[in-house]
C-alpha positions as CSV (number, residue, x, y, z in Angstrom):
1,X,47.9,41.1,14.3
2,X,46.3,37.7,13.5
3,X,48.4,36.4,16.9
4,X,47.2,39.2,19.0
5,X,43.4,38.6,17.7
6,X,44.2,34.4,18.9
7,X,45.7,35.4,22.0
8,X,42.2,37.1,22.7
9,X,40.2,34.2,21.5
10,X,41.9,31.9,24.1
11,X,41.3,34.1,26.8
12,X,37.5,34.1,25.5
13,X,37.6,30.4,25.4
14,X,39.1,30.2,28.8
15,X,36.5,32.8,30.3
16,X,33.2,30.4,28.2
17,X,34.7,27.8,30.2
18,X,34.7,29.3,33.5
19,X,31.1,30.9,32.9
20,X,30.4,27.3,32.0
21,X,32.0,25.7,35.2
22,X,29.1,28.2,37.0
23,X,26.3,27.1,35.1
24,X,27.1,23.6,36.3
25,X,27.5,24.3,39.7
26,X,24.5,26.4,40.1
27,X,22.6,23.7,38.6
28,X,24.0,21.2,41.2
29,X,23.7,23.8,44.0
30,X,20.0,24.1,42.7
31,X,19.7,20.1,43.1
32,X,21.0,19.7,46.1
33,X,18.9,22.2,48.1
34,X,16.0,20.5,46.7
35,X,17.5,16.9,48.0
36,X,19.2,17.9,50.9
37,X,18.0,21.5,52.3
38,X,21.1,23.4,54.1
39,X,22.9,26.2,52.9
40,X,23.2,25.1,49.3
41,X,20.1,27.0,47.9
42,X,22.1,30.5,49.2
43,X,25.2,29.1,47.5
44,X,22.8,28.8,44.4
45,X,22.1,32.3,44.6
46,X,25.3,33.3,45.1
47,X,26.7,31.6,42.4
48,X,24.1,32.5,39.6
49,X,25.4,36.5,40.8
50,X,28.7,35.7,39.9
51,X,27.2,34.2,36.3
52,X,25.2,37.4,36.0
53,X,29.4,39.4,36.6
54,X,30.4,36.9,34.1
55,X,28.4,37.4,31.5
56,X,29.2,41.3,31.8
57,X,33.2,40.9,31.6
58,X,32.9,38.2,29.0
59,X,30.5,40.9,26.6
60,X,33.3,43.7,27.1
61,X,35.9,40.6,26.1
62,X,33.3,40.2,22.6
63,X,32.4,44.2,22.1
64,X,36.4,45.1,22.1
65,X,37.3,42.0,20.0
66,X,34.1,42.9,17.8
67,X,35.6,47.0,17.2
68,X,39.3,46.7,17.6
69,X,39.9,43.7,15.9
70,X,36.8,43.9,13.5
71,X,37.1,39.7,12.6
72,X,35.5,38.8,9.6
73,X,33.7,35.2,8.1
74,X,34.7,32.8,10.4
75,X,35.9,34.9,13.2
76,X,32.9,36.8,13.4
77,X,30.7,34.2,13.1
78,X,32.8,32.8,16.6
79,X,32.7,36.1,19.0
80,X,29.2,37.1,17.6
81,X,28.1,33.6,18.5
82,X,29.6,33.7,22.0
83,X,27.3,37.0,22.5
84,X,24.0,35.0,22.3
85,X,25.5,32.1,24.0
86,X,26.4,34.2,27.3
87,X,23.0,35.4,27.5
88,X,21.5,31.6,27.2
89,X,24.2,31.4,30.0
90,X,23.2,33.8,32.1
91,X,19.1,32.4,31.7
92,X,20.2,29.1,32.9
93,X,21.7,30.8,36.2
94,X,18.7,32.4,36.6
95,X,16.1,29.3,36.1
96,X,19.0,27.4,38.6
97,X,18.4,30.1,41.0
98,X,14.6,30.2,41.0
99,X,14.6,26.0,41.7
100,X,16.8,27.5,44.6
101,X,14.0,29.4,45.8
102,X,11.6,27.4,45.1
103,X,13.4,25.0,47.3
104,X,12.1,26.9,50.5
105,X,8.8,26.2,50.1
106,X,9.5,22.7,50.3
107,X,11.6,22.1,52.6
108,X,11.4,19.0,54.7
109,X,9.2,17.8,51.5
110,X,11.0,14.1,50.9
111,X,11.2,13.9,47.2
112,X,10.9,10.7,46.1
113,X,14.0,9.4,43.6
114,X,11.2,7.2,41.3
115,X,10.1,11.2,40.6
116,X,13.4,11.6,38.3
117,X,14.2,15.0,39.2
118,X,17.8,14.4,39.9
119,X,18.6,12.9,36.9
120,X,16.9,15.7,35.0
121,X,19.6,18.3,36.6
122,X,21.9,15.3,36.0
123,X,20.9,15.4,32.3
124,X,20.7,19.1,32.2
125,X,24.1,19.7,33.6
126,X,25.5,17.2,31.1
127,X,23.8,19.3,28.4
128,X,25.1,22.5,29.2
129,X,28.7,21.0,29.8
130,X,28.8,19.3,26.1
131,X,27.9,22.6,24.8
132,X,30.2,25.5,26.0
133,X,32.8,22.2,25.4
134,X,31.9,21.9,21.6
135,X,32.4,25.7,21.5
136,X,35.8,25.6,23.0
137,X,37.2,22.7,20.7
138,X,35.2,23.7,17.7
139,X,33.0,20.4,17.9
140,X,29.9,19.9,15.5
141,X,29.5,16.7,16.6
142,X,29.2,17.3,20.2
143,X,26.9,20.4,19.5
144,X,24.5,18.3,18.0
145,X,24.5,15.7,20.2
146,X,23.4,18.0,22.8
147,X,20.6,18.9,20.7
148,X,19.0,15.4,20.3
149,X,19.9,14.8,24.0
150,X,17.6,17.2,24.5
151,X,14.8,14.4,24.0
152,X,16.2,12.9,27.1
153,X,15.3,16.0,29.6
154,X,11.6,16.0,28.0
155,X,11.0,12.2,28.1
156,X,12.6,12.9,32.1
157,X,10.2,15.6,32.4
158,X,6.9,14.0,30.9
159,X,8.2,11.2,33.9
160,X,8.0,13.6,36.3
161,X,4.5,15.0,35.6
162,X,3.1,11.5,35.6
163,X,4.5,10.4,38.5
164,X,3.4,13.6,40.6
165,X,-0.2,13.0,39.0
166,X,-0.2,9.5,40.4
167,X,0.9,10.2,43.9
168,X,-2.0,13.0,44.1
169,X,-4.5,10.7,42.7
170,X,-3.3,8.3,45.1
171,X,-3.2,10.8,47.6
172,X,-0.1,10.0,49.0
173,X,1.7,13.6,48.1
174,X,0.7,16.9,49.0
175,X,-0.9,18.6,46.2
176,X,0.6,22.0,46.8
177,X,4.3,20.6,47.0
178,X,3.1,18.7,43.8
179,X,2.9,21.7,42.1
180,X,6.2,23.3,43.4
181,X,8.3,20.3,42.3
182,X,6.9,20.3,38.3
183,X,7.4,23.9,38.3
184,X,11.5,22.6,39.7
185,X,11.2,20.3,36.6
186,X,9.5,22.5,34.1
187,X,12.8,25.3,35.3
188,X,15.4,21.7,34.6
189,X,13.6,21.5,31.3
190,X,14.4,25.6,30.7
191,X,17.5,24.7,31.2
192,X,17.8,22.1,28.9
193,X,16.3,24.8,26.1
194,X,19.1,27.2,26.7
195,X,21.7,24.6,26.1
196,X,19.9,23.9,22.9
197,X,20.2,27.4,21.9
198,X,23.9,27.2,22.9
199,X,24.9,24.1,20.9
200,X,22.8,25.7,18.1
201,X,24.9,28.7,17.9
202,X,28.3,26.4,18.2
203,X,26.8,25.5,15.2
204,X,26.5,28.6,13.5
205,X,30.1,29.9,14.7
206,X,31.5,26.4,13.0
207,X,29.0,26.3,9.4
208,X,27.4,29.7,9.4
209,X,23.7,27.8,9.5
210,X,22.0,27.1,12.8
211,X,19.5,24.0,12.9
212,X,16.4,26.1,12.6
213,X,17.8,27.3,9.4
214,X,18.6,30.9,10.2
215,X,21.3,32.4,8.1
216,X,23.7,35.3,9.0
217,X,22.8,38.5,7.0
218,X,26.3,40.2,7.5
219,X,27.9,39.9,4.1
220,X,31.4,37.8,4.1
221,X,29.8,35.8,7.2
């Protein structure tokens, strides 16, 4: 029984890391349309679909683990966990996919690099990488790291606001393309929230306490 109920949480692993693989190249996808224009905002589109089919096979994966195994404590703690992380998942494709969009209306719009928005997807794909990882090799450590690198992507952020406020006032930027590159930023900082949320529940899967102090209610948890 208990090898049967392993076998499954490998396959779960290996699908968290695929799902995870997604999230990073939508993110990069989502980048590059904004740097480079061609086909990769479509790609971005494309790719946060096959998140959104992910997230579906990887919920039937937890829901038949969750009422055919029924895992207790620690085990529990693990599928339940990867539940909320998919859908943090899946929200990252999403914001990913609306900086794709966005990427339209700017098009031909040459960002400057002293703006930081490429190392904020830089930073954010980092984030999201460290944390399906510390899920897959049951690292506290790593999870929390993501969580104080988090700072990074909001000081990146606060860099990018000020710098599109000084090229308005200097009126060297267009002030509606201003607006459509924080909103790119203030989606990269999203995604930087959702990888938050899926180091926090790495956490909670590993020491049954997540950083904002929430406890499980399921006795034996």
């Amino acid at each position: 029984m208990r090898s049967r109920f392993d076998e499954q949480l490998s396959i779960l692993n290996t699908e968290m890391i695929r799902m995870g693989a997604l999230c990073e190249e939508v993110i990069s996808l989502a980048s590059r349309a904004l740097t480079h224009g061609g086909d990769a905002a479509d790609r971005a589109i494309a790719v946060d679909a096959e998140i959104d089919r992910k997230e579906r096979d990887i919920e039937g994966l937890c829901m038949k683990l969750l009422l055919l195994e029924h895992p207790v404590a620690r085990d529990l703690r693990v599928v339940s966990s990867a539940l909320k992380m998919i859908s943090d998942m899946e929200r990252i494709g999403d914001q990913a996919a609306n900086i794709a969009e966005i990427t339209g209306y700017i098009s031909g719009i040459d960002v400057p690099e002293a703006l930081h928005i490429g190392d904020m997807a830089r930073a954010t794909v980092k984030m999201v990488t460290d944390s399906v990882d510390s899920f897959v090799k049951n690292d506290l450590d790593m999870a929390r790291g993501v969580m104080k690198y988090d700072d990074v992507v909001d000081g990146l952020f606060d860099k990018v606001k000020n710098g599109l406020v000084d090229l308005i006032r200097g009126g060297n930027f267009d002030a509606e393309a201003a607006l459509d590159l924080l909103m790119v930023a203030k989606y990269f900082e999203r995604i930087g929230d959702h990888a938050v949320n899926v180091a926090e529940w790495v956490e909670y899967s590993i020491t049954g306490v997540r950083s904002n102090n929430e406890t499980s209610e399921v006795s034996g948890i």
